[in-house]
N, C-alpha and C positions, 0 to 999 in steps of 0.2 A: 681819596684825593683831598680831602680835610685839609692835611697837615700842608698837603704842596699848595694849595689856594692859600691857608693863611702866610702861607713864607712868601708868595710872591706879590700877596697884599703889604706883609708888613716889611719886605726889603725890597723897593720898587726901584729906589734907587740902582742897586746891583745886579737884578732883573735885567731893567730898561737898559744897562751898558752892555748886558751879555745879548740880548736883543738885538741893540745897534749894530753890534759887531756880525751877530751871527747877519742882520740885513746888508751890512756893506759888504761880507764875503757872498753874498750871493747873488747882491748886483753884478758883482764880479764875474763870478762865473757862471750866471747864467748871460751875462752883458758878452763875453770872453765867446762862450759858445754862439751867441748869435752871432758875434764878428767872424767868428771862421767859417760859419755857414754864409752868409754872407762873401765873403772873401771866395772862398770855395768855390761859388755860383760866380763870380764874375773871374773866374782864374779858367774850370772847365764847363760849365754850361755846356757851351759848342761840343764838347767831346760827349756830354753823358747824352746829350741829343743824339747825336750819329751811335750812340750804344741804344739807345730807348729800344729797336725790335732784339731781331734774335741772329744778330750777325757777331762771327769772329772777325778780330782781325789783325792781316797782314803785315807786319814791320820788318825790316833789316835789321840785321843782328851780326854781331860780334862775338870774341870769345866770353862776354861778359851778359851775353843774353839781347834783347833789344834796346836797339841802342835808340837813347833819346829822343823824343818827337821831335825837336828842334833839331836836330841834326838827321834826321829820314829822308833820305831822298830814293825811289826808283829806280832803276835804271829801264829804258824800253825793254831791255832782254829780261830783267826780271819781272817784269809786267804782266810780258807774254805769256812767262814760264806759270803765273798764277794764273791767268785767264785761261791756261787751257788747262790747267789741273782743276779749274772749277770756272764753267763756263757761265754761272751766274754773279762769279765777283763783279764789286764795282769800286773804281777806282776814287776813291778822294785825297784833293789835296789842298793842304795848309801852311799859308802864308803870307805875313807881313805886306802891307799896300802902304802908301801914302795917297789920301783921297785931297782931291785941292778946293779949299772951301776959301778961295783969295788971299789966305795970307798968307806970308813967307813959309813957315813950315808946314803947313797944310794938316790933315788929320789922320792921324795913324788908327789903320782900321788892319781887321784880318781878315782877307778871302779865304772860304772855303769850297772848293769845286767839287763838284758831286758828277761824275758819269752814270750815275741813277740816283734814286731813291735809295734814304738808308739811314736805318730808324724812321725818325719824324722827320727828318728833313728829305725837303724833294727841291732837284735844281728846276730855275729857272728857264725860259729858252734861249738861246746864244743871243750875247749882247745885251741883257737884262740881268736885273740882279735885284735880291732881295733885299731889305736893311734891317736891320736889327733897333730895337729904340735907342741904343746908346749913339749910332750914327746918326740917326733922325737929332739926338741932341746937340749932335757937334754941329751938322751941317745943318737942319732946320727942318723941321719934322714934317714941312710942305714939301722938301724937295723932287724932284722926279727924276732928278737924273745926277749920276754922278763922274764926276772927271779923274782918270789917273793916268796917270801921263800922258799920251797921245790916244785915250782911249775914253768913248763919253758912252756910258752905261746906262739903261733908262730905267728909274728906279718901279716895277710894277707890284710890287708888294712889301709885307715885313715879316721876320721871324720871329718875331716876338723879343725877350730880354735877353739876346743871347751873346754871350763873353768868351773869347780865349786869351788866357794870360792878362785878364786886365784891361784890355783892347774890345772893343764893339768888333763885331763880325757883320761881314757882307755874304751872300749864299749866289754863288756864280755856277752855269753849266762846266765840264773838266775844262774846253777847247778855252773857253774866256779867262779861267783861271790860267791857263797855260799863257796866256796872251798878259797878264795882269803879274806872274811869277814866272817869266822867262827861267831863273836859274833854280826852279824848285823841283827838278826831275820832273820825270814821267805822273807820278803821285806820289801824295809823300806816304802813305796807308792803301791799305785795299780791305774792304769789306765783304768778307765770303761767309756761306750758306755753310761751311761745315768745316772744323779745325784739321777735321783727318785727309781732310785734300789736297794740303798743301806740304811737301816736306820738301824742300829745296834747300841746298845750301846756301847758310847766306842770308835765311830768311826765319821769321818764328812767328805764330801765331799767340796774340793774346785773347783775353774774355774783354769785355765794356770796360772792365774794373783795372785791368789789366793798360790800358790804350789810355787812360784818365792818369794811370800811376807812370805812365812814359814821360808825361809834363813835368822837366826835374823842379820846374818854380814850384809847381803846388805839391811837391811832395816835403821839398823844406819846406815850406809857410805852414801846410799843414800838421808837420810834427812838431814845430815851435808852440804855435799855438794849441796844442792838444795837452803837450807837454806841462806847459802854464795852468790850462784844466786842471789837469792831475794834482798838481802841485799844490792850488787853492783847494781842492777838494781833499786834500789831505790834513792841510793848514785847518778848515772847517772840525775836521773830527778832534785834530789835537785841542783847538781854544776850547768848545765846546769842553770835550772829556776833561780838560786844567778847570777848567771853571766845576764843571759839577764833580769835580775830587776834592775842590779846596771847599767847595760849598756842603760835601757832604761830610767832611770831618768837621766842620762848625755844629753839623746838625747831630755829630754822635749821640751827644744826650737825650734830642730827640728820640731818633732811632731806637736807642734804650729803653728809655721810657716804652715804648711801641711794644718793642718786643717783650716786656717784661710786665706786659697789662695782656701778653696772649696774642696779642697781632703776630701773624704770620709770615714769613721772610718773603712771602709770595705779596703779600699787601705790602709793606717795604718798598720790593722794587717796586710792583704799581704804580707805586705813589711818586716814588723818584722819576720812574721814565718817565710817568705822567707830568709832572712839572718840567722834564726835557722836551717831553713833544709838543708843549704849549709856548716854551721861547722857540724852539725850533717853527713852530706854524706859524706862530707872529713875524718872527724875524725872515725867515723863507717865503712867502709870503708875499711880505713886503717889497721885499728883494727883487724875487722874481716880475711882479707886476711892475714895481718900477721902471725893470729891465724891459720889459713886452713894451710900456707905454713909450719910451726913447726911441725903440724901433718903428712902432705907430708914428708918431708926432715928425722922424726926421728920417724918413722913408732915402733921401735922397743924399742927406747929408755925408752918411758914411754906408758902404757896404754891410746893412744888417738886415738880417732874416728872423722872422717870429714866426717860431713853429711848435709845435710839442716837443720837439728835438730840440729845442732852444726855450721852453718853458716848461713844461712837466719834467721832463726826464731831468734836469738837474735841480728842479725840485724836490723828485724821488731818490737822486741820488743823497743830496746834501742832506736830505731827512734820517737815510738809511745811515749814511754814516757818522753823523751827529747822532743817533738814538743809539750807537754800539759803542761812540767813544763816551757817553754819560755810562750806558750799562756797565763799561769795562771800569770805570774810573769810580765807581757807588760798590763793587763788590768786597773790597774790603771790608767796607761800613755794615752791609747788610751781612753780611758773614762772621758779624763780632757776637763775644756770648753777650747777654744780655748782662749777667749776676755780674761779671768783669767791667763791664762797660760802665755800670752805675756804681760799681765799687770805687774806681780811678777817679772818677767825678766828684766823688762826698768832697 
């Protein structure tokens, strides 16, 4: 490690730019991933809740498979036909409100009615209803009671941070939600104890994963922004690998020298990664914490989440593929004969 310490003592200058770069791509994409987790959580919350235990469930379907959560509706007959092929489904269903908080357009929230428990969430008793903190923000996180239309709900508890589509969610009994979503069918999902109970036409059973992937908003948002991941993380291995291929043919004569006093191709690389894994730890880093601390500091500002899934892992990734685009982009250099190398040089 000798020879990488004195190169990035004595070129600091082109160091510290390969540095900067590799930290501003990684504010990026680790900034990039915490926004779609983020985004993520306030898109299905509400649905990965109703998945948390060990329930399939229930959609209407087309020739095209199940068709949209946004477009689910029940019919009574089709209700039936599941509650008696599995007499412990429970019906839930989801839909659009406007809550009236006094002003002209009042606040768009989303009821979800639960005829039991399922997952983590448990309804309410008829005529009450849970809120979620993002309705406490709209309406006032004292409130107790809430108005939609001709119908004044009493607020007795809260679900925690819980989102669909974007929207604060309310957790209402089925009969209230049915009172609150006059044209939302019978339910718009049904959550049953086992997938093989249910084969009706007409109808298809999904997993948790399955009922989260019916929301067509977060299935575009989510492939945009994954997409964009990918993309900087690929951008990372090329700058990287351009930087240490144009930095390792400056060093040929080094190199030369190296091998031609008996240094081994194996100390070589060493040496090279090791000067990759020292801007990459600097600059990644950097990066990443920067990214953590914006999360920290503006919790409210924008949709972002600080996790390991949003600070490690594209730590480990941008590391792993920054140390394969220097190893890929040095093997020339390390692969040269020595006698040749110092000969071209005289």
């Amino acid at each position: 490690m000798y020879f990488a310490l004195r190169d990035l003592r004595t070129a600091r200058g082109r160091f510290a730019l390969i540095t900067g770069v590799v930290l501003l791509l990684s504010v990026l994409v680790a900034g990039l991933l915490g926004l779609t987790a983020g985004l993520a959580h306030q898109s299905v919350s509400a649905l990965r809740a109703l998945g948390s235990g060990d329930s399939s469930f229930v959609l209407p379907a087309d020739e095209n498979g199940a068709v949209d959560l946004d477009r689910a509706a029940f019919t009574e007959g089709q209700l039936n036909d599941v509650t008696a092929a599995d007499p412990s489904a429970v019906p839930v269903g989801v839909a659009r409100i406007r809550v009236d908080d006094g002003s002209e357009t009042g606040v768009s929230a989303v009821a979800v009615g639960l005829g039991g428990s399922v997952g983590s969430l448990t309804p309410p008793p008829p005529g009450e209803v849970l809120a979620s903190t993002g309705v406490g923000d709209e309406v006032g996180a004292g409130a107790t009671e809430l108005r939609v239309d001709s119908s004044a709900l009493r607020v007795t508890g809260g679900v925690g941070d819980l989102w669909h589509s974007h929207t604060p969610v309310v957790v209402t009994d089925l009969a209230t939600w049915h009172e609150l979503a006059p044209r939302g069918g019978a339910a718009t999902t049904v959550a049953v104890s086992s997938a093989e109970s249910v084969s009706h036409a007409g109808l298809t059973v999904v997993d948790p994963d399955g009922l989260v992937s019916s929301l067509p908003s977060h299935r575009a948002e989510n492939t945009s922004l994954n997409t964009m991941t990918f993309m900087l993380l690929a951008v990372t291995a090329l700058v990287v690998g351009a930087f240490f291929a144009v930095w390792g043919m400056q060093r040929r004569r080094d190199v030369a020298v190296i091998k031609a006093l008996g240094g081994s191709t194996t100390a070589v690389v060493r040496d090279a990664v090791g000067q990759a894994a020292i801007v990459l730890a600097v600059g990644i880093g950097g990066g990443v914490g920067i990214a953590a601390l914006f999360g920290v500091v503006a919790p409210g500002a924008v949709p972002y989440v600080v996790s390991p899934a949003t600070t490690v892992l594209p730590a480990v990734l941008l590391a792993v593929l920054g140390l394969a685009g220097a190893a890929v982009s040095l093997r020339p250099v390390v692969a040269a004969d020595p006698a040749t190398a110092l000969g071209s040089l005289r």
